[in-house]
Every structure is written in structure tokens, then in C-alpha cells.
C-alpha positions in Angstrom: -11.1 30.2 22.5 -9.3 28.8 19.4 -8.8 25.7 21.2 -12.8 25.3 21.1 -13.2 26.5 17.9 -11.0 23.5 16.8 -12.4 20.9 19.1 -16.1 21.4 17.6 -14.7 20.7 13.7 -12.3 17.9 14.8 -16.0 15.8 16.8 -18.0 16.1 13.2 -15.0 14.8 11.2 -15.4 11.9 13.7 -18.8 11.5 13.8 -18.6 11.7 10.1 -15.9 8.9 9.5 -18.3 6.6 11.9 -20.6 7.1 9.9 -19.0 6.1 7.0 -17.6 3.2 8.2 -21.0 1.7 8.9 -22.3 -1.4 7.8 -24.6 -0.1 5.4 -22.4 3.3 4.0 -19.4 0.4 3.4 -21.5 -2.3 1.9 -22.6 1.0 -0.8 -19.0 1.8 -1.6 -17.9 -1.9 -1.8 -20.8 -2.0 -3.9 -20.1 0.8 -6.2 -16.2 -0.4 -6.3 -16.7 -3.5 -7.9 -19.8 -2.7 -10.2 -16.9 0.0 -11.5 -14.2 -2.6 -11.2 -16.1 -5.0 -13.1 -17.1 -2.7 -15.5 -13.6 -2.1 -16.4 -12.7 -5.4 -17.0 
């Protein structure tokens, strides 16, 4: 029964980080990095 219980968080971390690493999540980060990167400078 653990074993289930365990299986269940570890497919929405996953489905999670694919999420993220779509185009359109990745293009907002790379975004936000350099506006904050720049704004350093």
C-alpha cells in the first residue's frame, strides 16, 4: 500500500517538471531571468 501511496506523488512531480519545461513556461523564466539580470547591471 505505501508503495502506491508513493507512486501517485512521484507521476505529478513528473507531470509537473513537463510542464515546466515547456516551450512557453521556459520562454517565461528565461524571460524573467534576464529582465532581472539586466536590471542588475
Amino acid at each position: 500500500m505505501a508503495g502506491g501511496e508513493i507512486s501517485l506523488p512521484v507521476i505529478s512531480a513528473s507531470q509537473i517538471h513537463t510542464t515546466m519545461a515547456t516551450t512557453e513556461c521556459r520562454y517565461m523564466v528565461f524571460s524573467y531571468c534576464f529582465y532581472l539580470r539586466f536590471h542588475q547591471t
